[in-house]
Every structure is written in C-alpha cells, then in structure tokens.
Backbone as JSON, one array per atom type, in Angstrom:
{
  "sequence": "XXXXXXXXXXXXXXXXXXXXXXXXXXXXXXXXXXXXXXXXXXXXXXXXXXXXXXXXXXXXXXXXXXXXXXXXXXXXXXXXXXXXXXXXXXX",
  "N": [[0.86, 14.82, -3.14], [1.53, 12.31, -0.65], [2.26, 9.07, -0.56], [2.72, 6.3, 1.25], [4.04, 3.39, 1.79], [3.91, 0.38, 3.9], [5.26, -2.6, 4.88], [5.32, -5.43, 6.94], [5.84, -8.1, 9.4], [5.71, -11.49, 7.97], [8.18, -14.11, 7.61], [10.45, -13.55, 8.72], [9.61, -11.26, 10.38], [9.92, -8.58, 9.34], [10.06, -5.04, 9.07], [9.68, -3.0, 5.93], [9.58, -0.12, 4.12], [8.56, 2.35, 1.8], [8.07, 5.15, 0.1], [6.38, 7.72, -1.99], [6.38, 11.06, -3.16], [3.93, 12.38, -5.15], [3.49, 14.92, -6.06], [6.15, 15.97, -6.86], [6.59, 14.22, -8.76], [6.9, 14.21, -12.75], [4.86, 12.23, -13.15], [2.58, 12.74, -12.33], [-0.47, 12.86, -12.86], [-0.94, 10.25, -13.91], [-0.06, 9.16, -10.55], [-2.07, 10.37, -9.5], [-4.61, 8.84, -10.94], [-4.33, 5.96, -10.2], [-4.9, 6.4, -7.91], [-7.13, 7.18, -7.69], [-8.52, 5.21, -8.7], [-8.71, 3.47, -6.43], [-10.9, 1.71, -4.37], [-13.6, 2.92, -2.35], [-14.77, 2.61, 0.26], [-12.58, 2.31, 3.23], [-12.14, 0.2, 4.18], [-11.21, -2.95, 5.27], [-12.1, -6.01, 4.63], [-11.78, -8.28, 7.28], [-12.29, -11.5, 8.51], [-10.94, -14.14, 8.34], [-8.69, -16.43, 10.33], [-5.84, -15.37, 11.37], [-2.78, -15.48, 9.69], [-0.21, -17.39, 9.7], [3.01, -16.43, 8.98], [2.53, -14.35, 7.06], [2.44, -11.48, 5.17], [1.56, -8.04, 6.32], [0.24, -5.28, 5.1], [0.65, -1.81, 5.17], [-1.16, 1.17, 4.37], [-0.5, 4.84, 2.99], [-2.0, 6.75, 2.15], [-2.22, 10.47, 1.24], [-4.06, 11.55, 4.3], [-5.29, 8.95, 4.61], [-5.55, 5.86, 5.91], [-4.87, 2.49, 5.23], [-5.04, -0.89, 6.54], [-3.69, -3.87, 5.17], [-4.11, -7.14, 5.24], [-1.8, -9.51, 3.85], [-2.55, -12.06, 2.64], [-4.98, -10.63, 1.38], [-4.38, -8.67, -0.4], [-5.35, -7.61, -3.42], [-6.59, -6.37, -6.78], [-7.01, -2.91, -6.8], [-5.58, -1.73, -4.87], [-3.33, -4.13, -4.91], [-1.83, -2.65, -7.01], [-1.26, -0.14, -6.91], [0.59, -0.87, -4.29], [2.54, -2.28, -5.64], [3.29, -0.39, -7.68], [4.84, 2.01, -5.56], [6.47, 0.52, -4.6], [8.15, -0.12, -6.26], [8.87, 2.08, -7.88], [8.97, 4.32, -6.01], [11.27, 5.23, -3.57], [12.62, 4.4, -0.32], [11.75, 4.11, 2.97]],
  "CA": [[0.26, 13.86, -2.24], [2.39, 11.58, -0.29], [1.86, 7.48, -0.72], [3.78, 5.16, 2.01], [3.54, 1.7, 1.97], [5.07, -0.57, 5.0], [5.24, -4.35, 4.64], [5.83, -5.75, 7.91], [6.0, -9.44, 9.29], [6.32, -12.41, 6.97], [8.77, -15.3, 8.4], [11.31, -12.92, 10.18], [8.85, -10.0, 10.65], [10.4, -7.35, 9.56], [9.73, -3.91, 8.33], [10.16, -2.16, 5.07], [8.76, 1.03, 4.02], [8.33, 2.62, 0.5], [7.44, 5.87, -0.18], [6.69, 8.29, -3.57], [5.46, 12.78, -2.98], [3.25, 12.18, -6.1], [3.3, 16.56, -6.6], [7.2, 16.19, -7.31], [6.86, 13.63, -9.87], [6.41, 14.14, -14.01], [3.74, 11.73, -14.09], [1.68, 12.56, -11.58], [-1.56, 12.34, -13.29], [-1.47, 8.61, -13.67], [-0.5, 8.43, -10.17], [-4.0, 10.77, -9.25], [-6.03, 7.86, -11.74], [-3.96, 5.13, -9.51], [-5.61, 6.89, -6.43], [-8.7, 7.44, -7.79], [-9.13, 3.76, -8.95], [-8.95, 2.4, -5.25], [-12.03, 1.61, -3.42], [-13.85, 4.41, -1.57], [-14.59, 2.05, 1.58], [-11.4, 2.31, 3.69], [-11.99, -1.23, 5.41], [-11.09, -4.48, 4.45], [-12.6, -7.34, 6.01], [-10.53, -9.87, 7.76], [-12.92, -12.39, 8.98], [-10.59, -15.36, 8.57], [-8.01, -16.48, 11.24], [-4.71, -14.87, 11.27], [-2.1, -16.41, 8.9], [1.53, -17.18, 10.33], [3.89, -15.64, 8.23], [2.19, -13.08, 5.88], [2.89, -9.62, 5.24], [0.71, -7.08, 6.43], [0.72, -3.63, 4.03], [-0.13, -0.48, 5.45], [-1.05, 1.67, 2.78], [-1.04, 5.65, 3.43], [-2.5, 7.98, 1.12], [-2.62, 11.64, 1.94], [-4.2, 11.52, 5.35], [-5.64, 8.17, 4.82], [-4.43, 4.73, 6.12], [-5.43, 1.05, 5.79], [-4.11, -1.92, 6.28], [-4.78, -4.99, 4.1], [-3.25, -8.42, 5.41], [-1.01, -10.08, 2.26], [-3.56, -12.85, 1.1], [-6.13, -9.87, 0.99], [-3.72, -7.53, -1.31], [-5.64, -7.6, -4.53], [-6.67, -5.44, -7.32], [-5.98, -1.64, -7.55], [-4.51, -2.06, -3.59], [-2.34, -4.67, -4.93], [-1.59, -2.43, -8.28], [-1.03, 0.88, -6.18], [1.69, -0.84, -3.79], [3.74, -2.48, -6.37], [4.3, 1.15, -8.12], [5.35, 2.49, -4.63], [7.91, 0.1, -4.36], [9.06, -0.03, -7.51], [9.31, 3.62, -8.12], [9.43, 5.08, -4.56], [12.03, 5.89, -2.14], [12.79, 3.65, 0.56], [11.54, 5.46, 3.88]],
  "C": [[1.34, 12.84, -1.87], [1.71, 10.2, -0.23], [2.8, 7.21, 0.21], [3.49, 4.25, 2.25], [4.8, 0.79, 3.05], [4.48, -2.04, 4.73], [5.99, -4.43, 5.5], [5.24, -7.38, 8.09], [6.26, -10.03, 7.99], [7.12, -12.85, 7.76], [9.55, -14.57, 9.13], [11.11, -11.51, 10.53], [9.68, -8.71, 10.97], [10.49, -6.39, 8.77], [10.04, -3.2, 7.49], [9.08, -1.3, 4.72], [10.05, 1.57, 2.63], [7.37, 4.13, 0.54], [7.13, 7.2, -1.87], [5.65, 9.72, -2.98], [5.15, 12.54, -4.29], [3.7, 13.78, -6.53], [4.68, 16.11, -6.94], [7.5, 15.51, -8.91], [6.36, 14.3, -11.28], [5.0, 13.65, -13.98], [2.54, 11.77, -12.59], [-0.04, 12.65, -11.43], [-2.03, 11.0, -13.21], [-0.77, 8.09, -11.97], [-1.94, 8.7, -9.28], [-4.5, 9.2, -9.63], [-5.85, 6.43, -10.98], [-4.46, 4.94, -7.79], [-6.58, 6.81, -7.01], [-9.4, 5.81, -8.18], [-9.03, 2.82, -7.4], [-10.36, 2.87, -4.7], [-12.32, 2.44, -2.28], [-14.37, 3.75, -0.19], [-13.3, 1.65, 2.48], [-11.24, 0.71, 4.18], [-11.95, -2.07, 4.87], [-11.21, -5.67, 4.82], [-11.5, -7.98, 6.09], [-11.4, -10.68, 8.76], [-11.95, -13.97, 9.42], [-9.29, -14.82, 9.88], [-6.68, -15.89, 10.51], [-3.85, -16.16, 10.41], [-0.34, -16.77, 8.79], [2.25, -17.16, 8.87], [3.72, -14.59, 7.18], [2.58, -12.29, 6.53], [1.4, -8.9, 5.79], [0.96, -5.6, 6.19], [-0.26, -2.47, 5.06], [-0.34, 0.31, 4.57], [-1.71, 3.43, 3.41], [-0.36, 6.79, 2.54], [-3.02, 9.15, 1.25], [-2.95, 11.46, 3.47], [-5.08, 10.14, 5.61], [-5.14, 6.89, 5.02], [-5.3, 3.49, 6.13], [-4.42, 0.32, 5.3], [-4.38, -2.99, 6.12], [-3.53, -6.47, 4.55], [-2.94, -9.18, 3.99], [-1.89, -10.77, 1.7], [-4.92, -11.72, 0.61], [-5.9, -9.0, -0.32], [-4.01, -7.97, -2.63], [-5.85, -6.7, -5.09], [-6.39, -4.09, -7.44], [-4.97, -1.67, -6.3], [-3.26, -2.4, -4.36], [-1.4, -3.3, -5.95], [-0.54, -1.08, -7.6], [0.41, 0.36, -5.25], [2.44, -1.1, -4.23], [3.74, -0.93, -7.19], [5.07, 1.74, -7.5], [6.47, 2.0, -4.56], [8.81, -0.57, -5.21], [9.39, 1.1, -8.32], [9.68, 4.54, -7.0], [10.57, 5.01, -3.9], [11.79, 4.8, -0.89], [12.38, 4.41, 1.97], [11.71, 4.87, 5.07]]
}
C-alpha cells in the first residue's frame, strides 16, 4: 500500500512530500494497524475561517485522499503523518 503525505503552505508556502510502499517494508503490519486506526469518515470539517500561515496535509492512502488543515491534524491523522515523514522517502 502506498502512503503520501504533502505539507504545503505555512509562511513561505511551500511544498514537501513524504512517502513510505508499506508491502516493501519489514514492519508492515503495524503500518496496516496505523491504517486501520484512522477514522472511516474521509471528511474533516473545516467550518472555521481560513488561517494565514498553516500547513495544509494531504494525506493519501491507497486510493484514498484527504486533506486536513494543520490546526485540525490530530490523533491517529496526526500519528500516521509523523511516521511518513520520519520513516518515508521524500517524494
């Protein structure tokens, strides 16, 4: 399964990308249980007003994609992109 995470804007809006093929790795059981612990509603409200200078994460898992504005990036989200880009591949 392929993970890619982009973090774009923030103060000089600009794009990095993180990626990890889960099938190549050793431990790719825990990162299945790392997938399986995110939230099965793809959508993530954003009710409030836009917030000059955050990040905004794209987050794309197998054939699925959302994207969670930075003060939103909590729990397994948050948990799931810091592995990516602290074990992944720059992409």
């Amino acid at each position: 399964m392929q993970i890619v995470v982009r973090r774009s804007g923030g103060f000089a809006g600009l794009t990095r990308a993180w990626q990890v093929d889960t099938d190549a790795r050793p431990d790719a059981d825990r990162w299945a249980e790392l997938v399986g612990a995110l939230p099965r509603d793809a959508a993530v409200p954003d009710a409030d007003a836009p917030t000059p200078d955050d990040f905004v994460w794209t987050v794309t898992v197998a054939r699925t994609t959302v994207t969670i504005p930075g003060r939103r990036l909590d729990g397994p989200w948050a948990t799931l992109v810091a592995e990516v880009r602290d074990q992944g591949e720059p992409a």
